[in-house]
mmCIF file of the N, C-alpha and C atoms, coordinates in Angstrom:
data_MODEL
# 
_entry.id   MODEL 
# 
loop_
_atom_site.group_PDB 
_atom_site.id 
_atom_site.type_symbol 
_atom_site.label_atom_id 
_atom_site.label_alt_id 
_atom_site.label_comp_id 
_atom_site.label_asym_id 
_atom_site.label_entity_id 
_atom_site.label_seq_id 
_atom_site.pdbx_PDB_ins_code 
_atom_site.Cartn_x 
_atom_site.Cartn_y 
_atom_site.Cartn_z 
_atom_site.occupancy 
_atom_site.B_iso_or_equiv 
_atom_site.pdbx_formal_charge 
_atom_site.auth_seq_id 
_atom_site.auth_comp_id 
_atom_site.auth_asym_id 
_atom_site.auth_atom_id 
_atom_site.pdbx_PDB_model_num 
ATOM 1   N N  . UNK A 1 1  ? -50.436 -30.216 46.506 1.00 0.00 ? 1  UNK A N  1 
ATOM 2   C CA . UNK A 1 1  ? -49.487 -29.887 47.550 1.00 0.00 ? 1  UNK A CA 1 
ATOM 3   C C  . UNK A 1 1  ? -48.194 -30.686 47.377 1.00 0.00 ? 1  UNK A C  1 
ATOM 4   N N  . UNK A 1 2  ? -48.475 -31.930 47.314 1.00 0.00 ? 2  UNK A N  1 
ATOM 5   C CA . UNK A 1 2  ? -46.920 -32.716 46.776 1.00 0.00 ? 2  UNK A CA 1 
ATOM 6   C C  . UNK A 1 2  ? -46.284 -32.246 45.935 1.00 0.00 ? 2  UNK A C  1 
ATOM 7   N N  . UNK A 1 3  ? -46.778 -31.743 45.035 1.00 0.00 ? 3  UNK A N  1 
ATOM 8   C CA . UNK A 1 3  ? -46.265 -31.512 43.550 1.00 0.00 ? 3  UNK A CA 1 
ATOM 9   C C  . UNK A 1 3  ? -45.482 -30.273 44.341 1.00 0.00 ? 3  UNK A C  1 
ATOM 10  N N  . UNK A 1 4  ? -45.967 -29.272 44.382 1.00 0.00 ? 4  UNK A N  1 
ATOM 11  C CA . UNK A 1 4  ? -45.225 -27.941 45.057 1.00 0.00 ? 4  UNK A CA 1 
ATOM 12  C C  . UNK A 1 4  ? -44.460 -28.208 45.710 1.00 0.00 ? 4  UNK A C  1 
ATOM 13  N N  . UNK A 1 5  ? -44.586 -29.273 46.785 1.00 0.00 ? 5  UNK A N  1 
ATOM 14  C CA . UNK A 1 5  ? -43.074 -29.664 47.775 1.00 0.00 ? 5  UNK A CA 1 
ATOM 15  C C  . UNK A 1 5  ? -42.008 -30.138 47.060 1.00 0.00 ? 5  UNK A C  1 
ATOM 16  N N  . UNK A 1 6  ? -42.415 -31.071 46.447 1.00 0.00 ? 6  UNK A N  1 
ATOM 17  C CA . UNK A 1 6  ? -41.143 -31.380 45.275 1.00 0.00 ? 6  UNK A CA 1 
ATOM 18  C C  . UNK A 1 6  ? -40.356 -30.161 44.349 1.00 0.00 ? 6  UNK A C  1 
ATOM 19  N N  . UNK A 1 7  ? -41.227 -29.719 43.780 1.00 0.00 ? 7  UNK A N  1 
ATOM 20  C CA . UNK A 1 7  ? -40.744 -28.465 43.203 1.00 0.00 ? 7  UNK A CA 1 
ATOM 21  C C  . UNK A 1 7  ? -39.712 -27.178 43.984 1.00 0.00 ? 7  UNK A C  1 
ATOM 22  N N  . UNK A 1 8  ? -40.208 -27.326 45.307 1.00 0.00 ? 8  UNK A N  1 
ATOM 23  C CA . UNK A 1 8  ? -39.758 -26.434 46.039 1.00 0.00 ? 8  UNK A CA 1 
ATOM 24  C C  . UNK A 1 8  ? -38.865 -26.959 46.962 1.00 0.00 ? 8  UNK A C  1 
ATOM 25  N N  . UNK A 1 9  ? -38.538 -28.422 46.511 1.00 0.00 ? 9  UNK A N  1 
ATOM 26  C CA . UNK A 1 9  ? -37.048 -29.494 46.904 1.00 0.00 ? 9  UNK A CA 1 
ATOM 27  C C  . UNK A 1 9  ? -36.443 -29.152 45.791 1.00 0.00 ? 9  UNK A C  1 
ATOM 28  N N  . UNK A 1 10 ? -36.753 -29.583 44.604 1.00 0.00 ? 10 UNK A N  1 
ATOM 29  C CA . UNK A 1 10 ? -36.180 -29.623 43.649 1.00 0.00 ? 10 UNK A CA 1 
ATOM 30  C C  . UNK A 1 10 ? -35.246 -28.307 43.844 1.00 0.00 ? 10 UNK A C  1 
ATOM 31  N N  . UNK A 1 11 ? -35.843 -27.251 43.776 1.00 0.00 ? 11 UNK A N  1 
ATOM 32  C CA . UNK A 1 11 ? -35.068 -26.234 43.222 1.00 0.00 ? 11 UNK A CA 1 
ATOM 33  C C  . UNK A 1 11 ? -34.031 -26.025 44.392 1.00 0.00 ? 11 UNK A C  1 
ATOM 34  N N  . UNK A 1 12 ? -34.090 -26.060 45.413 1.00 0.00 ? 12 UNK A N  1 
ATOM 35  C CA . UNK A 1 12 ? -32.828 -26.054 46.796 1.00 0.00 ? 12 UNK A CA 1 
ATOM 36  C C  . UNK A 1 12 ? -31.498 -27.061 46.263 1.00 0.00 ? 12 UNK A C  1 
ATOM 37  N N  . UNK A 1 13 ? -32.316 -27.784 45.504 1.00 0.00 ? 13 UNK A N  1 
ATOM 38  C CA . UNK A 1 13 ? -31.080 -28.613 44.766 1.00 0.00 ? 13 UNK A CA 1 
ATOM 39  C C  . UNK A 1 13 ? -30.114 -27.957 44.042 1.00 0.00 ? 13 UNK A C  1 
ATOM 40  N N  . UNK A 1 14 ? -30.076 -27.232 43.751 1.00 0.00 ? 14 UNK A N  1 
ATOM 41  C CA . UNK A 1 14 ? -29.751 -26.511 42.339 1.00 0.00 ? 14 UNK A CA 1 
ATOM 42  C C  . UNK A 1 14 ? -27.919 -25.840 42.894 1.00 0.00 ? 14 UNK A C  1 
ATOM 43  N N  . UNK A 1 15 ? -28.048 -25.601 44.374 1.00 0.00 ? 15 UNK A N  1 
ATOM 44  C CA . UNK A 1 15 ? -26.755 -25.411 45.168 1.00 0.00 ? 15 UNK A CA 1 
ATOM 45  C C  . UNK A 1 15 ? -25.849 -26.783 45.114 1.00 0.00 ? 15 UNK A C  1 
ATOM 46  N N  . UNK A 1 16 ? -26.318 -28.205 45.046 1.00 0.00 ? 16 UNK A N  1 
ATOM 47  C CA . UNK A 1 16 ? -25.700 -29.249 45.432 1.00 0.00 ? 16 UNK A CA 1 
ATOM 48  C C  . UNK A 1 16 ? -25.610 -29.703 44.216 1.00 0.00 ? 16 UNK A C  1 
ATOM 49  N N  . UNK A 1 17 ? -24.064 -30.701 44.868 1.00 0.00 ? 17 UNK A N  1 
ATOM 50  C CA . UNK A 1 17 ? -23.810 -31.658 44.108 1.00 0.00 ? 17 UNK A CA 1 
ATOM 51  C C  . UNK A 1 17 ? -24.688 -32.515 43.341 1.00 0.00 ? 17 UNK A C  1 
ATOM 52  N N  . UNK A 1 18 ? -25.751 -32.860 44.136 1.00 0.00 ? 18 UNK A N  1 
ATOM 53  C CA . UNK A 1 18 ? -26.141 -33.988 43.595 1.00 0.00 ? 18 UNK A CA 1 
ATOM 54  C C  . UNK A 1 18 ? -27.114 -33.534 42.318 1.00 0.00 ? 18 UNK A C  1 
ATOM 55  N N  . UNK A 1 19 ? -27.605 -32.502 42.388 1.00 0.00 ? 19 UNK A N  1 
ATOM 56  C CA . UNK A 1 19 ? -28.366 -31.286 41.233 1.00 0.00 ? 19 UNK A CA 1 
ATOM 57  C C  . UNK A 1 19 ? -27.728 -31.962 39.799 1.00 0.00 ? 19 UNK A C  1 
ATOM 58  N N  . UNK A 1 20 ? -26.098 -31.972 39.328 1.00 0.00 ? 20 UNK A N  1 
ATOM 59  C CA . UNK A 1 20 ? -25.465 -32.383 38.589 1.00 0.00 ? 20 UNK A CA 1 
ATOM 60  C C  . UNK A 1 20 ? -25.856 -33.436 38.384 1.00 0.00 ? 20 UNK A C  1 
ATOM 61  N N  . UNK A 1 21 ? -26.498 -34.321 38.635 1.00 0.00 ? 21 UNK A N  1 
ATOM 62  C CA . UNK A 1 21 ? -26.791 -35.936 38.443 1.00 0.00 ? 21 UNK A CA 1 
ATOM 63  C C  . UNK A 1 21 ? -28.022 -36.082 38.215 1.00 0.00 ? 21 UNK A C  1 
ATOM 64  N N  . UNK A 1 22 ? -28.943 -35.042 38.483 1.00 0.00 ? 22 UNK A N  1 
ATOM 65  C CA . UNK A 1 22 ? -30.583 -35.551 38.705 1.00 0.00 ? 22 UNK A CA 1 
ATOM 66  C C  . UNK A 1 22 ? -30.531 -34.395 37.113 1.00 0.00 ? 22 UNK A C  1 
ATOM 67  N N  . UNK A 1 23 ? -29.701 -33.572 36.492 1.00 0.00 ? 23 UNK A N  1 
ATOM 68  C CA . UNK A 1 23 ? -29.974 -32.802 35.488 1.00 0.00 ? 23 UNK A CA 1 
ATOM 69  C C  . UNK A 1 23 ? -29.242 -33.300 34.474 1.00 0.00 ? 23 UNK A C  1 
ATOM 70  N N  . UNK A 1 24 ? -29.972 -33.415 32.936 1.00 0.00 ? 24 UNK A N  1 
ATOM 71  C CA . UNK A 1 24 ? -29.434 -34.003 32.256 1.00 0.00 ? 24 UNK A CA 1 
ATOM 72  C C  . UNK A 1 24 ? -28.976 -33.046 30.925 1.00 0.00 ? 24 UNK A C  1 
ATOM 73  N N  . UNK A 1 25 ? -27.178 -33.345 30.885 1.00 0.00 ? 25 UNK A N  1 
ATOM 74  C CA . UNK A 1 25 ? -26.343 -32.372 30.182 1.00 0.00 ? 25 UNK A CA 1 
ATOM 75  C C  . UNK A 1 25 ? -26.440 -32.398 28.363 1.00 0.00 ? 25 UNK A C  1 
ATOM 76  N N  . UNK A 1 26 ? -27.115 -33.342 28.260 1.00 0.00 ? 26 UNK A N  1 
ATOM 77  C CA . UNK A 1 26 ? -27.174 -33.991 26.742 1.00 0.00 ? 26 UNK A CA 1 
ATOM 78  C C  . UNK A 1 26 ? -25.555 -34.777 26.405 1.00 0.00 ? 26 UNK A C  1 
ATOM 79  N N  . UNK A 1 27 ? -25.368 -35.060 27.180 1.00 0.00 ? 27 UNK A N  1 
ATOM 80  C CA . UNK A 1 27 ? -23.908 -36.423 26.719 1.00 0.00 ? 27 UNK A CA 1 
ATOM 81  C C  . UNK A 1 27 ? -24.669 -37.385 27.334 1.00 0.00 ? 27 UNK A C  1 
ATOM 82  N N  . UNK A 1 28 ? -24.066 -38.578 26.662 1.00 0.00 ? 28 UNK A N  1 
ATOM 83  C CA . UNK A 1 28 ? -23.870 -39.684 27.254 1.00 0.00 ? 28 UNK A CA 1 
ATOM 84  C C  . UNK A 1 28 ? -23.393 -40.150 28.771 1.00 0.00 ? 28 UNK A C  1 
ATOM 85  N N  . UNK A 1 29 ? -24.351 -40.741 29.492 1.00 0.00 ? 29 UNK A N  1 
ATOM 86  C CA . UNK A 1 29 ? -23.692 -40.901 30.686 1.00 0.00 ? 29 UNK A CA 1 
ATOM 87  C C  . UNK A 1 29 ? -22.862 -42.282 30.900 1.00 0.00 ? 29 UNK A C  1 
ATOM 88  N N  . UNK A 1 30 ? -23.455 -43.126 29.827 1.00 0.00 ? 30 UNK A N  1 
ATOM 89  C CA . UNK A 1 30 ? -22.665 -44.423 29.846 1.00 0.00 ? 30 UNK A CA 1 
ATOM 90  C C  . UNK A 1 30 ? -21.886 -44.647 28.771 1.00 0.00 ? 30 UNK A C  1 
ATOM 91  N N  . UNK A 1 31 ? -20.580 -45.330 28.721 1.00 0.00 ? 31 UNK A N  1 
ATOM 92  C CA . UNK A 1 31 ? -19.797 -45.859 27.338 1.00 0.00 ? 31 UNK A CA 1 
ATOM 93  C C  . UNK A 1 31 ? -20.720 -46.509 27.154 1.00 0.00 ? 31 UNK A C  1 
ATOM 94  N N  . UNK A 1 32 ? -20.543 -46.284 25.686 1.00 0.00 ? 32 UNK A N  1 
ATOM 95  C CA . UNK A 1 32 ? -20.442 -47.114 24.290 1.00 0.00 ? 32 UNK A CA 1 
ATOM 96  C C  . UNK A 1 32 ? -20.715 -48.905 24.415 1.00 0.00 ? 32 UNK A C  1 
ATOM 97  N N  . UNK A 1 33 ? -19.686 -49.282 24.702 1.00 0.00 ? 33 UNK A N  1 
ATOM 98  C CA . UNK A 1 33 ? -20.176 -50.504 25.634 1.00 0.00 ? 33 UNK A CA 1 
ATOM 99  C C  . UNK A 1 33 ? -21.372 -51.059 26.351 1.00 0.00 ? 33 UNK A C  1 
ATOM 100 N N  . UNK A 1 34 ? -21.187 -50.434 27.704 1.00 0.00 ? 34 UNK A N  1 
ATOM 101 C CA . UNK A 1 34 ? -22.206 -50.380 28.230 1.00 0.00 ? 34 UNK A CA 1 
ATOM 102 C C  . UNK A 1 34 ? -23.819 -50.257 27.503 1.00 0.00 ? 34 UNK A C  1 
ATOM 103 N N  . UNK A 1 35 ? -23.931 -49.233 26.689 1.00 0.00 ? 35 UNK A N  1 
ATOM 104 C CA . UNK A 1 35 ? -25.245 -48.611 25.872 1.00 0.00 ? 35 UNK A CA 1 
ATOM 105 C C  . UNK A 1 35 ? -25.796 -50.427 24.883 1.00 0.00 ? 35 UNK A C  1 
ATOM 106 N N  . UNK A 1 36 ? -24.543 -50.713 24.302 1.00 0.00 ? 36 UNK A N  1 
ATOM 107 C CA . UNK A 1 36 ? -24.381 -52.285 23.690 1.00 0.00 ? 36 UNK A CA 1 
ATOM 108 C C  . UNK A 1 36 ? -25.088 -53.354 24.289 1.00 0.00 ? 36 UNK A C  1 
ATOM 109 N N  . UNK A 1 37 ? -24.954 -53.356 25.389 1.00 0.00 ? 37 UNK A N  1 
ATOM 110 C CA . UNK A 1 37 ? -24.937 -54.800 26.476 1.00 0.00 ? 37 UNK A CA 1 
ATOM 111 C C  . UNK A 1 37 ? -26.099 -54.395 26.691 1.00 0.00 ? 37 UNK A C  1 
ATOM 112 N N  . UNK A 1 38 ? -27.006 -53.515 27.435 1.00 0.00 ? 38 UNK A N  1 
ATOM 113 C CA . UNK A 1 38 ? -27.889 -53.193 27.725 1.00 0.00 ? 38 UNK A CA 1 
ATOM 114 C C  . UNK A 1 38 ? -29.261 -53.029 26.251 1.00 0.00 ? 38 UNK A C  1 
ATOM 115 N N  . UNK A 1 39 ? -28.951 -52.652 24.882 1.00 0.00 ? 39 UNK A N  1 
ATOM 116 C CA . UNK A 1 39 ? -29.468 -53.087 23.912 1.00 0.00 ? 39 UNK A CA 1 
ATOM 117 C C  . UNK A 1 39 ? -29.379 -54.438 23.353 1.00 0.00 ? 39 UNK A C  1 
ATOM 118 N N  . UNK A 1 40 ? -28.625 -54.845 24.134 1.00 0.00 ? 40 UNK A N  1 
ATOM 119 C CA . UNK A 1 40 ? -28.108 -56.698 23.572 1.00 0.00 ? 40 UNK A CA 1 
ATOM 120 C C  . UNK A 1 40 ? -29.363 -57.360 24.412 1.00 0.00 ? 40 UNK A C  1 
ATOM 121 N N  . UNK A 1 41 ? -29.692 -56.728 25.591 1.00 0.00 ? 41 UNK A N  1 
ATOM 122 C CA . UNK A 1 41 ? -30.220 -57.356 26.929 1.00 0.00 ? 41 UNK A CA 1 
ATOM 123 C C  . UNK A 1 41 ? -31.863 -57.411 26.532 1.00 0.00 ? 41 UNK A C  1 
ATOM 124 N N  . UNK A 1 42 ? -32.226 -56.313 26.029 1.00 0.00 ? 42 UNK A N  1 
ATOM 125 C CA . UNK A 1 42 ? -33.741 -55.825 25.386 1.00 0.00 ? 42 UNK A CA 1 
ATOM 126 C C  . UNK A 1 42 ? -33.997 -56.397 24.704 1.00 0.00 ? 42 UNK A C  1 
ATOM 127 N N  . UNK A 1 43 ? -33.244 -56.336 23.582 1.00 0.00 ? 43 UNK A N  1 
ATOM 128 C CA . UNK A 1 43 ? -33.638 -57.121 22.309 1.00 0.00 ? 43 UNK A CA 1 
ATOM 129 C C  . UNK A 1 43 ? -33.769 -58.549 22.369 1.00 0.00 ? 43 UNK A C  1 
ATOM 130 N N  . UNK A 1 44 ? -32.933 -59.128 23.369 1.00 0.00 ? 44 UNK A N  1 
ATOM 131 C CA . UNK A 1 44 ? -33.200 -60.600 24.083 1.00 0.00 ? 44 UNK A CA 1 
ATOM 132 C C  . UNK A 1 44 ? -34.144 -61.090 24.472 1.00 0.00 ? 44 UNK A C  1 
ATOM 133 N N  . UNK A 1 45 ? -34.388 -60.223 25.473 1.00 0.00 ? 45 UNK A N  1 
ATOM 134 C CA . UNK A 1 45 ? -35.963 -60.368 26.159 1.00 0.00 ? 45 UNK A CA 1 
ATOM 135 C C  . UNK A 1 45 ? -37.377 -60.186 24.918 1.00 0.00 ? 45 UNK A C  1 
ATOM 136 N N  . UNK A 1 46 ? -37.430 -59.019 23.864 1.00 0.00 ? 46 UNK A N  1 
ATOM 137 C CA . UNK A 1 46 ? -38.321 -58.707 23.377 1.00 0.00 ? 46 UNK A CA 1 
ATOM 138 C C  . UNK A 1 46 ? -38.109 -59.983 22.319 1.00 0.00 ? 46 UNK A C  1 
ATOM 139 N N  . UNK A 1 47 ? -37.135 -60.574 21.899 1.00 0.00 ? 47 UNK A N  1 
ATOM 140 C CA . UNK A 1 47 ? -37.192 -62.077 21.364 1.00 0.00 ? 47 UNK A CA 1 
ATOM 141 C C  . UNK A 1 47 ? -38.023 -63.065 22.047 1.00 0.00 ? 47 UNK A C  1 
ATOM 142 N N  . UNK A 1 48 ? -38.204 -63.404 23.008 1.00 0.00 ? 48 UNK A N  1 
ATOM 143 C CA . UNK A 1 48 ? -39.180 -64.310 23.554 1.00 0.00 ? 48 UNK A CA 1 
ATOM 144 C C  . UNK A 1 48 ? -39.881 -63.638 23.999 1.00 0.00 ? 48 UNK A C  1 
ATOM 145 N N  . UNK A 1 49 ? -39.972 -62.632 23.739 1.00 0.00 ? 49 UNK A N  1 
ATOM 146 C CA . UNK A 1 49 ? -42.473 -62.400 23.583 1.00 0.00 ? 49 UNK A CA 1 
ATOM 147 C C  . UNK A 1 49 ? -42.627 -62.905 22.362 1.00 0.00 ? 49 UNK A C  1 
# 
């Protein structure tokens, strides 16, 4: 039953704005930069295990 309610949220989405954000266009949503710092941040952490 959850699963179906979601599904049957989900798709009412599809009129709204926010639809655009929860669907993914195949670009990049973050610069270049950003993508950097955040692989800088991982690889940091996975250094001290």
């Amino acid at each position: 039953k959850m699963c179906d309610e979601f599904v049957t949220d989900f798709n009412k989405l599809e009129d709204e704005l926010i639809y655009t954000k929860l669907v993914h266009d195949g670009t990049w949503k973050e610069s270049e930069e950003s993508i950097a710092n955040v692989t800088k941040e991982i690889l940091g952490v996975l250094k001290d295990i």
